[in-house]
C-alpha positions as CSV (number, residue, x, y, z in Angstrom):
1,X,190.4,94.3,-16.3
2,X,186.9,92.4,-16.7
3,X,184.0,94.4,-16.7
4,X,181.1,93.3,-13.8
5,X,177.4,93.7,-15.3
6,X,174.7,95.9,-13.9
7,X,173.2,92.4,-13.7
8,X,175.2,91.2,-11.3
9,X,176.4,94.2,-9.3
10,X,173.7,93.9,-6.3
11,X,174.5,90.2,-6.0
12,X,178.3,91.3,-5.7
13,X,177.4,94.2,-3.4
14,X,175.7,91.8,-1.3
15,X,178.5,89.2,-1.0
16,X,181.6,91.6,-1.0
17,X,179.5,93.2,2.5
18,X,179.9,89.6,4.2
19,X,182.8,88.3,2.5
20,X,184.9,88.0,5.8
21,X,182.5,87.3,8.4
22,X,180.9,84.3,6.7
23,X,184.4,82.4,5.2
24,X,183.7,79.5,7.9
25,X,180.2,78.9,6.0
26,X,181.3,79.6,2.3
27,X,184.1,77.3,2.6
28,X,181.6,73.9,3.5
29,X,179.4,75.1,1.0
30,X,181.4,75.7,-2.0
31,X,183.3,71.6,-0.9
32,X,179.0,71.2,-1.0
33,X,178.7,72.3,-4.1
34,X,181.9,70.4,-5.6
35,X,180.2,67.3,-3.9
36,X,177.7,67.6,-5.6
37,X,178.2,66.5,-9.2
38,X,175.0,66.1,-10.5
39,X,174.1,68.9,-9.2
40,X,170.2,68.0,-7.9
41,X,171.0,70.1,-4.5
42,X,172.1,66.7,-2.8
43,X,174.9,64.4,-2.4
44,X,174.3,61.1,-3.3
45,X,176.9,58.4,-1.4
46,X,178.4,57.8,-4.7
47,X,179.6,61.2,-4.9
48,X,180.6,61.3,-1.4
49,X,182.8,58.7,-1.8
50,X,183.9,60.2,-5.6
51,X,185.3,63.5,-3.3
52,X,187.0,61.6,-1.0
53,X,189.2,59.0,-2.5
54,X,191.2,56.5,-0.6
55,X,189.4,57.5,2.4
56,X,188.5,55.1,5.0
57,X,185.1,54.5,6.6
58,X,183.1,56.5,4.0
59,X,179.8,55.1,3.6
60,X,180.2,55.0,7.8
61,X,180.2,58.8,7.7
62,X,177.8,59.4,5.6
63,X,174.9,57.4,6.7
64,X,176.3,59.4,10.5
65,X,175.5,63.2,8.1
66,X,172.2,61.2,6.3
67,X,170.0,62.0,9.5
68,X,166.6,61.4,8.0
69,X,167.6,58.1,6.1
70,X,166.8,58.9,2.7
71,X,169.7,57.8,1.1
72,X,170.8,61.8,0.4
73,X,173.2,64.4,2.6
74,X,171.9,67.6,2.2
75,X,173.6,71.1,2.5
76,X,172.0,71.1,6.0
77,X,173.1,67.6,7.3
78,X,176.5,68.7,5.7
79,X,177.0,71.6,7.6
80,X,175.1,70.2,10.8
81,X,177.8,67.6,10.4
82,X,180.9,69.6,10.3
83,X,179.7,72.0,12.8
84,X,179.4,68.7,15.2
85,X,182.9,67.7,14.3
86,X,184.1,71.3,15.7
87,X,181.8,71.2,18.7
88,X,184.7,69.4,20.6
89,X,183.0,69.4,23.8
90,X,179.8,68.4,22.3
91,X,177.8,71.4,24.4
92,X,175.8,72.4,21.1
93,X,177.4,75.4,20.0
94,X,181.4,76.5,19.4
95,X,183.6,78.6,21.5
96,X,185.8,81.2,20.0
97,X,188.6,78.0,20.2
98,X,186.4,76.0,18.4
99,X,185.2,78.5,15.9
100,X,188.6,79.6,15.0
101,X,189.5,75.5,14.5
102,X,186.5,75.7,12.0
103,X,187.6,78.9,10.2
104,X,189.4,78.6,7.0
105,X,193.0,79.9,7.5
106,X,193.5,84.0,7.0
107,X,190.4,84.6,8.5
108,X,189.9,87.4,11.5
109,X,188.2,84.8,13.5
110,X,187.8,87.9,16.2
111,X,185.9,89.5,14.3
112,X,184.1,86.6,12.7
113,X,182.9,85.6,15.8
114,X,181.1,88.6,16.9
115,X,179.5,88.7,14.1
116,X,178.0,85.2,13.8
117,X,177.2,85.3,17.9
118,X,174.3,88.2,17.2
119,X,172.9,86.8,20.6
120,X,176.1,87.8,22.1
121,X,176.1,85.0,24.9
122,X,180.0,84.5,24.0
123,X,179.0,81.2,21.5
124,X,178.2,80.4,17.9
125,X,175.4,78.1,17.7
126,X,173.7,76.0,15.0
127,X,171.7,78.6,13.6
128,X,174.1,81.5,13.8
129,X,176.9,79.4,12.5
130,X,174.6,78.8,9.4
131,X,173.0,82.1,9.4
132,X,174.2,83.4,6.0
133,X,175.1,87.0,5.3
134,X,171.7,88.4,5.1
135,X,172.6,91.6,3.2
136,X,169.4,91.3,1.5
137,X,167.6,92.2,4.9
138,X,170.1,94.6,6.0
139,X,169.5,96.6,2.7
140,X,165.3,96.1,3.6
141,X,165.2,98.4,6.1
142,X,161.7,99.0,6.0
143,X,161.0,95.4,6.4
144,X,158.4,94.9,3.9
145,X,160.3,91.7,2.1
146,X,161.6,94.0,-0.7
147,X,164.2,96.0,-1.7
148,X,163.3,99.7,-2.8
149,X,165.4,102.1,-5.0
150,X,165.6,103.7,-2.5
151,X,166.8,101.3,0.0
152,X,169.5,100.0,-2.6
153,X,170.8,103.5,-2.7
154,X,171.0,104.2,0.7
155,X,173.1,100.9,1.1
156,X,175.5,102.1,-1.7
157,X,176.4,105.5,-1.1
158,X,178.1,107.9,-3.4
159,X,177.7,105.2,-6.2
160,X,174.7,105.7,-9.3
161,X,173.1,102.8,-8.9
162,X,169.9,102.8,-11.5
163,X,171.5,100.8,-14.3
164,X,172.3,97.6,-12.0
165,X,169.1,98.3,-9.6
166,X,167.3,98.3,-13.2
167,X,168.5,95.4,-14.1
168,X,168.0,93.1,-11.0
169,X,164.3,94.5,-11.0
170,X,163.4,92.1,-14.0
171,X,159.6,92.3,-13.1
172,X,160.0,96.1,-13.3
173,X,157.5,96.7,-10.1
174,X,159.6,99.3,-9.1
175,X,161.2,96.8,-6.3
176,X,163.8,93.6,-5.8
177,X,162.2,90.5,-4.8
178,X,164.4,88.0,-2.6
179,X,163.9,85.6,-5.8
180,X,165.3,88.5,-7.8
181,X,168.2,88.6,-5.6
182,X,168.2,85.1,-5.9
183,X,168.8,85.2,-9.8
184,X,171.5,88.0,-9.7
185,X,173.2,85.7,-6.9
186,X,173.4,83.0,-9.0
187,X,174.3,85.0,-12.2
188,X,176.9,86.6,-11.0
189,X,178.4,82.9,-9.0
190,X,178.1,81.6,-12.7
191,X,180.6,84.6,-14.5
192,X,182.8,84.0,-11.5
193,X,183.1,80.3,-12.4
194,X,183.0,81.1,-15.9
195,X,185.9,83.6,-15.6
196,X,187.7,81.3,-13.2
197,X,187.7,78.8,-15.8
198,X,188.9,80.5,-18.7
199,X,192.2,82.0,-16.6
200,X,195.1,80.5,-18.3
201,X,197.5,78.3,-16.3
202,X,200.7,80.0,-15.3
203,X,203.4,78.3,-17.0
204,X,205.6,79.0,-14.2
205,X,203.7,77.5,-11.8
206,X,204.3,74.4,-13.5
C-alpha cells in the first residue's frame, strides 16, 4: 500500500470531498492538460492538432475555441467551447439532458447536477459548470481567505490532523494560504502521476 504525505493530505482531502460532483470539469481539464505538451498553460494549434490525429477540420475548430485571436486556446476557451457543444439548444446554460450528455460515464449526474446548479433555477450555467470544488472555502468558514487549525480540523473530524496541517503551513503563520493550498494541490497531482507512471503493465492485459 503507498503511503500519502502529510504534505499532500489537505490537497487530497480537498479533492476526494468533490470528487463526484465535479467529474464533468475534471475530465476537460485533465484532456487540457494532456493538450498541452509544453506545458505553458496554453495550447498552441500545433498541439491541438498533435491530440487529435486524422481529424478533420482542425485548425477550423480551434480558431472557433481561440475567441480573443491570439493564436492560443486557453483552459477557459476550452471549457467555454465544450460546454457550447453540450448547450444543444444554444439557451446559455445545460439542462439536466444536456448535463448528463456532458458527464463522463459512471457519474451520478442527479446528484452532480444539484450540486453544480447552487442557484437552483433547474440549469447549469457557464460559471457553475466551471465553478471548481471550492473545498478550500468550504473549509474557511470564517471567511477571512485563510485556513485555521482550527478550521482544518473541524472539516476532518475524528482524524489528528497537526502533521499534514504542519506541513501545508510552509510559512508557519499559524494559517493556510490559498497559494499554500495551491502548492499541496499540485504536489500531491505530481505523486499521483508519478505513481501512475511507475505501475507495471499487467501482462495479462496484453
Amino acid at each position: 500500500m503507498k503511503k500519502v504525505t502529510s504534505m499532500t493530505v489537505l490537497a487530497a482531502g480537498m479533492a476526494m470531498a468533490g470528487e463526484g460532483e465535479n467529474k464533468e470539469v475534471t475530465n476537460k481539464t485533465d484532456t487540457f492538460t494532456r493538450t498541452d505538451t509544453d506545458k505553458d498553460g496554453k495550447v498552441s494549434v500545433k498541439e491541438y492538432i498533435a491530440s487529435l490525429p486524422g481529424k478533420k477540420n482542425i485548425e477550423a475548430r480551434f480558431a472557433a475555441m481561440d475567441t480573443d485571436k491570439d493564436g492560443f486556446v486557453t483552459r477557459e476557451e476550452y471549457k467555454a467551447e465544450f460546454f457550447s457543444r453540450k448547450d444543444v439548444d444554444k439557451d446559455g446554460k445545460l439542462s439536466p439532458a444536456e448535463f448528463a450528455d456532458a458527464s463522463p460515464k459512471g457519474t451520478d449526474t442527479a446528484a452532480s447536477f444539484t450540486a453544480k446548479d447552487t442557484d437552483k433555477d433547474g440549469f447549469v450555467s457557464l460559471v457553475e459548470f466551471n465553478a471548481k470544488n471550492d473545498y478550500f472555502s468550504k473549509t474557511d468558514t470564517d471567511k477571512d481567505g485563510k485556513i485555521s487549525r482550527a478550521e482544518y480540523a473541524a472539516a476532518r473530524p475524528g482524524k489528528n490532523v497537526d502533521a499534514s496541517f504542519n506541513a501545508n503551513d510552509t510559512d508557519k503563520d499559524g494559517f493556510v494560504s490559498p497559494e499554500e493550498y495551491k502548492a499541496a494541490a499540485a504536489a500531491h497531482k505530481l505523486k499521483k502521476e508519478a505513481a501512475a507512471a511507475a505501475e507495471p503493465e499487467d501482462p495479462a492485459a496484453e
